[in-house]
C-alpha positions in Angstrom: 0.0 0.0 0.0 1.0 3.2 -0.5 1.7 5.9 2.0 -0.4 8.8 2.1 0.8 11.4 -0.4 3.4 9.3 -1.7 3.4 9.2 -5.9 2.0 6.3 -7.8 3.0 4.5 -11.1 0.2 3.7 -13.9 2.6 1.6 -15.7 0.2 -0.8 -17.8 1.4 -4.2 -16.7 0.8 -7.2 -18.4 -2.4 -9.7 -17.6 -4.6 -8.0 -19.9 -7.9 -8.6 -22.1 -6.2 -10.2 -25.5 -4.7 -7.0 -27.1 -5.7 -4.1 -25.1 -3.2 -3.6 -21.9 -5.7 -2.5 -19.4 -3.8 -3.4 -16.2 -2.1 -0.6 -14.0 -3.2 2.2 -16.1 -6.6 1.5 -17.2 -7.3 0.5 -13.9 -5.6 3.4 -11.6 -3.0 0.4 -10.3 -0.3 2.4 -7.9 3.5 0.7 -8.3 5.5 1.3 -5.7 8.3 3.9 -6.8 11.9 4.6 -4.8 11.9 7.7 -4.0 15.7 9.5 -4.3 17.4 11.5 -1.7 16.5 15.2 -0.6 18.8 16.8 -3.4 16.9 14.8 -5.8 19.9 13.6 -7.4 19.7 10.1 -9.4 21.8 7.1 -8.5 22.2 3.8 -10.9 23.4 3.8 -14.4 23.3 6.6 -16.8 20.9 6.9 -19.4 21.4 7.2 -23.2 18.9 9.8 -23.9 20.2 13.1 -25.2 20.3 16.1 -23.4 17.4 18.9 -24.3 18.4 22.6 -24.9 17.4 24.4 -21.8 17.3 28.2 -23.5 18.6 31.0 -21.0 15.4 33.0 -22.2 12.0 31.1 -20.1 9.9 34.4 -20.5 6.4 33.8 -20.1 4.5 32.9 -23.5 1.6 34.7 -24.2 -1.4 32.2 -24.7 -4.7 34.2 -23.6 -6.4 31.5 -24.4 -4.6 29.1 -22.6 -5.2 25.6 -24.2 -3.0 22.8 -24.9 -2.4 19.6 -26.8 -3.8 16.7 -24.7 -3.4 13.1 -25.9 -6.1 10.6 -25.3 -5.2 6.9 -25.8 -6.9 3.4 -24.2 -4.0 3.5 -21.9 -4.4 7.0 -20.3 -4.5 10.8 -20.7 -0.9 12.7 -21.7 0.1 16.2 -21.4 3.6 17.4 -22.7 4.9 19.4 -19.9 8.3 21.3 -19.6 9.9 22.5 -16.8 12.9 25.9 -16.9 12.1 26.1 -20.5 13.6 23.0 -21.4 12.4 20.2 -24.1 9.1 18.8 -23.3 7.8 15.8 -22.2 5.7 13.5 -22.0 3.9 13.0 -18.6 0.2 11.1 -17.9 -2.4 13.5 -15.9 -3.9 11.4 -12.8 -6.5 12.8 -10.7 -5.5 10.0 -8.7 -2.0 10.6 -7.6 -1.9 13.7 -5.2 1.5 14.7 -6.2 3.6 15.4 -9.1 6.6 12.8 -10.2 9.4 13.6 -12.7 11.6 10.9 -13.6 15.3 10.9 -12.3 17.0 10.2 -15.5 15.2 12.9 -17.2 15.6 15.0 -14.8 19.7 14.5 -14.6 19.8 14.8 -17.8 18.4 18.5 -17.9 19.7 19.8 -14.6 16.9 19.7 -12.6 16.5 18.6 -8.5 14.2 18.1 -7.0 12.0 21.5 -5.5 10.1 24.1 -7.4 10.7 24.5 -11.1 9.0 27.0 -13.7 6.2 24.7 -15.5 4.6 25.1 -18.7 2.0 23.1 -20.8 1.7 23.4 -24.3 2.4 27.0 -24.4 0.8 27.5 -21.1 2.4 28.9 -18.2 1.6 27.0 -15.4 3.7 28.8 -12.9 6.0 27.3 -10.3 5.5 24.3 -9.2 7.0 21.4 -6.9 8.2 17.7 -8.5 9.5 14.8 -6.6 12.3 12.7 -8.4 11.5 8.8 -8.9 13.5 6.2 -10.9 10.4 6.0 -13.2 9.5 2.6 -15.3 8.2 3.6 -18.0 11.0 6.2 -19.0 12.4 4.0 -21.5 9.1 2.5 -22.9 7.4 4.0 -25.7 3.6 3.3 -26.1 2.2 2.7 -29.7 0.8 6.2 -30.6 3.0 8.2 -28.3 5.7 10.8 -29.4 7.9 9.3 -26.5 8.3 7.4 -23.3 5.8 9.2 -20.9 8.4 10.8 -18.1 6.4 11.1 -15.1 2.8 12.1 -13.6 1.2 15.3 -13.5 -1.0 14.7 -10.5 -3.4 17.6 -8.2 -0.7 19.7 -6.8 0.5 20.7 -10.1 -3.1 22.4 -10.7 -3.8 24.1 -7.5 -5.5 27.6 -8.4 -6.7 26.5 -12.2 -10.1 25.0 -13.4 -9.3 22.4 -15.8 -11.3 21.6 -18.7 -10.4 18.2 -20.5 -12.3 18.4 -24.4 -11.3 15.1 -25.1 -12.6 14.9 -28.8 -10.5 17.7 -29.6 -8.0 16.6 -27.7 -7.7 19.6 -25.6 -7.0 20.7 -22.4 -8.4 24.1 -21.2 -6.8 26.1 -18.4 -9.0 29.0 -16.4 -7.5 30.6 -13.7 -8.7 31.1 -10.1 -11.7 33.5 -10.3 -12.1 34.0 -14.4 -15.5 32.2 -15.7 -15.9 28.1 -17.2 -14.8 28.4 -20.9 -16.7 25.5 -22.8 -16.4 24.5 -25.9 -19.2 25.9 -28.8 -21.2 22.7 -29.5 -21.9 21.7 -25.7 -25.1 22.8 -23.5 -25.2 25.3 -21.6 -25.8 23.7 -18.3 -23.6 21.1 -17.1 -23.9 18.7 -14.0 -22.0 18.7 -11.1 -20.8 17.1 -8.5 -18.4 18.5 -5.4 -15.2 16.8 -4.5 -13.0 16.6 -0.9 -9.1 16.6 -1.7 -7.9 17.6 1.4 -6.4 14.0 1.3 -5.0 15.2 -2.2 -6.8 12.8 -3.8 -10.1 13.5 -5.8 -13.0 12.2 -3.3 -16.5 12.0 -4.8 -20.0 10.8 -3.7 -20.7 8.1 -6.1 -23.5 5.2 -7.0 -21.9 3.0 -9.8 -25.6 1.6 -10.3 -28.9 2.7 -10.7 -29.4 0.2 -7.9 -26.9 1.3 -5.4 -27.1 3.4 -2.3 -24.3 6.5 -2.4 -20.9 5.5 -1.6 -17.8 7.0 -1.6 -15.3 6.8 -4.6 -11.9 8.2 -6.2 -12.2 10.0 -9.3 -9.3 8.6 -11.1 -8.3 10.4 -14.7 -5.2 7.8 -15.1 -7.7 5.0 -15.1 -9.5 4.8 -18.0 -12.3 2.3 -16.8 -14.4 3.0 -13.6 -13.6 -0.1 -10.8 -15.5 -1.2 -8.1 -14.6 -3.9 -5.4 -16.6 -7.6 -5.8 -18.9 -7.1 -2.3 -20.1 -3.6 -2.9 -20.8 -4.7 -7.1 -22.4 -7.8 -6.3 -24.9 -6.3 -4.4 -25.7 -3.4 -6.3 -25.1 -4.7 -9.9 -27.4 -5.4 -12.7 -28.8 -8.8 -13.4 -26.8 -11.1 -15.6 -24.3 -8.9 -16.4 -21.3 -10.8 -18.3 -18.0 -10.2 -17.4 -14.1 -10.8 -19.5 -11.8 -12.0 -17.3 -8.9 -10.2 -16.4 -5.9 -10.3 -14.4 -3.1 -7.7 -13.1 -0.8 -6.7 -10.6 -0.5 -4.8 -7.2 2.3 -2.5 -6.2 4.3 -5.2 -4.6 3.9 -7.9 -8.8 1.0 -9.9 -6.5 -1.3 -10.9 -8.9 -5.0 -9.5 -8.8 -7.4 -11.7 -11.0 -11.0 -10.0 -11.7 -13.5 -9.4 -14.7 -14.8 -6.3 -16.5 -18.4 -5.7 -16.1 -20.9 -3.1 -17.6 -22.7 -1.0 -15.6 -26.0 0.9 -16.7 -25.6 4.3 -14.9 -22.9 6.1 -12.5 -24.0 8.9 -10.7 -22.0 11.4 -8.9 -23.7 14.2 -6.6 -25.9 15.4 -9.3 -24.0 14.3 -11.9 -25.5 11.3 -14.2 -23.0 9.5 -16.5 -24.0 6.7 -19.0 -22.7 3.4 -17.9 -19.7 2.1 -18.8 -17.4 -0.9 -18.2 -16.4 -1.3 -14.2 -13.4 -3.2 -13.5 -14.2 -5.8 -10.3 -11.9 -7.0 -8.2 -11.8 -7.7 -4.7 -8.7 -5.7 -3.7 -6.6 -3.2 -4.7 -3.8 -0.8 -3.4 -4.5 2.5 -4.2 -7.9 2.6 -3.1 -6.8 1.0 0.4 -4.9 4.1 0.2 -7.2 6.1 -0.2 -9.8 4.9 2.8 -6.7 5.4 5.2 -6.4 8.3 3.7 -9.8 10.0 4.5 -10.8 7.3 7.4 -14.0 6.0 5.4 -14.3 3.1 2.9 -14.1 3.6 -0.6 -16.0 1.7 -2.8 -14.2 1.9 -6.0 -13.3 4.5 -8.7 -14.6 7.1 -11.9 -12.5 6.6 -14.8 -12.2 8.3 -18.0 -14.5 5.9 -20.1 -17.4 7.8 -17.6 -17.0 11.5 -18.6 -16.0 10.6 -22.2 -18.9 11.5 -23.6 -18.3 15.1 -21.7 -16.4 18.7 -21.8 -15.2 17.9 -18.1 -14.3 20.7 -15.8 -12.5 19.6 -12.9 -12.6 23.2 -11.1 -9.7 22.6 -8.3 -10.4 26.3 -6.5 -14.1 25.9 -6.0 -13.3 21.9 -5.5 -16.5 21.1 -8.1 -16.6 18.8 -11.5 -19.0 19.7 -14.2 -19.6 17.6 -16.8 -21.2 19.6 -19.8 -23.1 17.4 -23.0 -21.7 18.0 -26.2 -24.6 19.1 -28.7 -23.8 16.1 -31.4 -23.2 13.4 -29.3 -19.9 12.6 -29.0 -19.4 8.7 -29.3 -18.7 6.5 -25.9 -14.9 6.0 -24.9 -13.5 3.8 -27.9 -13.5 0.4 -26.6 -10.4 -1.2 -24.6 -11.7 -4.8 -25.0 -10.9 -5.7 -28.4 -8.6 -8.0 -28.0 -7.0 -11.4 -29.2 -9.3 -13.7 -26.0 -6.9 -14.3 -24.1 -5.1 -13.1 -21.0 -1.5 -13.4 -20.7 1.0 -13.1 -17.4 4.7 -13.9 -16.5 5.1 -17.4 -15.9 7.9 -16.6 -12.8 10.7 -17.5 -15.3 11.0 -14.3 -17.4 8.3 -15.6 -20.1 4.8 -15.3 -20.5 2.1 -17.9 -20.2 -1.5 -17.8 -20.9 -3.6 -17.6 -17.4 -7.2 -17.7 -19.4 -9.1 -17.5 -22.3 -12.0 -15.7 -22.7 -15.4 -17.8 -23.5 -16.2 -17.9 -27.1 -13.8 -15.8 -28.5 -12.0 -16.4 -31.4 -8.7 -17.5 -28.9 -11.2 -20.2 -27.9 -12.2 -20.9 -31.0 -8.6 -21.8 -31.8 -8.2 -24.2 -29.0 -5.8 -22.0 -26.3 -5.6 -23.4 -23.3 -4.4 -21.9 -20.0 -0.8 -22.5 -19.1 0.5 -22.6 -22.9 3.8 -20.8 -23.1 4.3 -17.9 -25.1 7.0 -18.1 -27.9 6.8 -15.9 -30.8 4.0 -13.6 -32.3 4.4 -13.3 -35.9 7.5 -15.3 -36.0 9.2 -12.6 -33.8 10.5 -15.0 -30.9 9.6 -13.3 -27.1 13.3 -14.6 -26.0 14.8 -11.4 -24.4 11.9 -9.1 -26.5 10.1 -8.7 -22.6 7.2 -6.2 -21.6 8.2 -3.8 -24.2 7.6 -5.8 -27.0 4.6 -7.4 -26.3 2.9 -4.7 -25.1 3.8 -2.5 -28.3 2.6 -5.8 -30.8 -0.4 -6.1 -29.1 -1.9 -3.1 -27.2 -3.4 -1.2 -30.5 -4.4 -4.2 -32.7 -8.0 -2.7 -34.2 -10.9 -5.7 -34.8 -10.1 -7.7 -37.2 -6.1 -7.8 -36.6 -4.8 -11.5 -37.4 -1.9 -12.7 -35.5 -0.3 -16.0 -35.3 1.2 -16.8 -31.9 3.2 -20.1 -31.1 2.7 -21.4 -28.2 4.6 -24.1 -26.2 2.2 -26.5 -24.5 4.0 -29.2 -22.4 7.1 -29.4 -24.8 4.8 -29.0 -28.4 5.0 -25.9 -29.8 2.0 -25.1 -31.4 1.1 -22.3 -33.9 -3.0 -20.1 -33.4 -3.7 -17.9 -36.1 -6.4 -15.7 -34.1 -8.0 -12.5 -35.1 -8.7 -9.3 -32.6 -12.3 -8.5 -31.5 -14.3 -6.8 -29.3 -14.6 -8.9 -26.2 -17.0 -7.0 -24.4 -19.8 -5.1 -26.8 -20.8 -1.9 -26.1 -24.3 -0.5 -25.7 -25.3 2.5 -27.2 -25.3 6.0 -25.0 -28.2 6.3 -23.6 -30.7 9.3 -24.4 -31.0 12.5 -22.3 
């Protein structure tokens, strides 16, 4: 578990639906991270990344309209952040981590400690604001469609006096400051629905019902989780009737693994705020939102994800602690789905490979005749030998319907080759109607 206030990694682990990596990410898992000493300075071996230009010149940059690039993907939401002027990078935006976290390489590399730094967005000015140095794992991993390896997390401190507005089909991020009016975007309603939030634990505390059927709870509202979770007591007693699930399986901060399913939910409501359901992730534990209950000293029944407010021009107002949620006029589709996938979930085997640990009923993976505890070898005839996380996650993680892959398989000494096509394991229902 982590400490209270302490940063948390998103790194998408493997154990994942087919194709689509929805473990630490998509699910708001925290890693544990090593923090470095007071002066911030990294220890370990060097890094081979070149060194950015920090200019001598970090005038402010006029930007009245302050809005900047945002990157949405199935595996989170990215900002490219600088800090002193210097090259930007690539850092997720989680509601769910209280702090900010910069990796140590990167941070070497450019001159930086840890402390206050000047911070920019885009072309924003954010002001001055305070990171914490981390050896971070995914520096070195680059995600398919992302510029570069993502370098750290923006979390709340780095927004404290700004509204932000997150226009995700423009792929947008709008920054008001303390006191000046919402900006929306033309083609949304005027009036939005809200909800208040308590982050004097520094996480993003809501009142929540993740069914139509459920008394309110409390729950985190989690932008570096893509899917909205729930524990396995509180959804089995509030869930629709014969909802079907796709199993799933992931990891806790300490590699333990967490086995679970995905589940659709019909409505999640917020204070006053009604989203269309979406897919919840149910498991019956997990770290960060342990964290979180010790955090405030109440349960916490499970998070909001991005899938929720998708449909949305979301305001997360940190000064007057409020989210609105405002309709767009022509119905912006639901989140794109994270479930198409190959059928099947994969894990390390203990040994530095991967094995299958299930296989989703009546997919095409099942189809082929996968069982659980085949080994696997090669995709494509690329063997996995030394290739690791990197590699499979970047074959696999953005395959659209219809991909066909042929994976060999070692089952009991045989190896075996399974041409098998990605689908969507987990169809989606249409948004509902106002």
């Amino acid at each position: 578990m982590l400490a209270k206030g302490r940063p948390k990694n998103k790194h998408e682990r493997l154990g994942v639906t087919g194709a689509r990596a929805l473990a630490g990410a998509l699910l708001g898992c925290a890693v544990a991270v090593t923090l470095l000493s007071a002066m911030g300075c990294r220890t370990g071996a060097s890094r081979s990344t070149a060194v950015p230009e920090c200019p001598e010149d970090r005038a402010k940059v006029d930007n009245p309209s302050r809005i900047a690039p945002m990157l949405v993907r199935s595996y989170g939401v990215f900002l490219e952040v600088s800090f002193d002027g210097c090259d930007p990078v690539l850092m997720r935006y989680d509601t769910g981590s209280p702090t900010t976290v910069v990796d140590a390489g990167h941070a070497s590399h450019i001159g930086i400690v840890g402390g206050q730094h000047q911070a920019r967005i885009g072309a924003v000015e954010i002001g001055r604001r305070t990171i914490t140095l981390v050896d971070w794992i995914e520096a070195e991993m680059t995600y398919p469609g992302l510029p570069g390896p993502i370098k750290g997390v923006v979390g709340n401190d780095f927004f404290a006096g700004f509204a932000v507005g997150l226009h995700y089909p423009a792929q947008e991020i709008w920054l008001m400051a303390a006191g000046e009016p919402i900006s929306r975007p033309r083609r949304t309603e005027r009036k939005g629905r809200s909800t208040t939030f308590d982050d004097s634990s520094g996480y993003l505390v809501v009142p929540c019902r993740l069914t139509t059927r459920s008394d309110e709870q409390v729950c985190l509202f989690d932008t570096g989780a893509i899917n909205s979770l729930a524990y396995t007591d509180y959804w089995e007693s509030v869930a629709p009737p014969n909802t079907p699930g796709v199993p799933m399986i992931t990891f806790d901060n300490q590699g333990n693994t967490i086995v679970g399913s995905y589940r659709r939910s019909d409505t999640v409501i917020t204070g006053s705020m009604t989203l269309p359901g979406d897919v919840v992730v149910v498991v019956d534990e997990f770290a960060l939102l342990s964290s979180v209950a010790a955090a405030i000293g109440e349960p916490v029944v499970g998070l909001i994800g991005v899938s929720g407010t998708f449909p949305y021009y979301t305001v997360i107002d940190y000064p007057n602690r409020a989210i609105t949620a405002f309709p767009y006029l022509d119905r912006e589709p639901l989140f794109p789905s994270p479930f198409v996938g190959h059928g099947f979930i994969i894990a390390s085997d203990g040994a530095g490979g991967l094995e299958v640990r299930a296989v989703v009923p009546a997919s095409s993976a099942a189809a082929a005749g996968l069982m659980a505890g085949d080994r696997l070898v090669a995709v494509d005839g690329r063997p996995l030998a030394g290739a690791g996380l990197d590699f499979t996650i970047a074959s696999l993680i953005a395959d659209p319907p219809g991909t066909r892959r042929v994976f060999e398989l070692d089952r009991r000494g045989s190896v075996l080759q399974f041409e098998i096509h990605a689908e969507d394991l987990l169809p989606r229902r249409e948004l509902p109607a106002d």
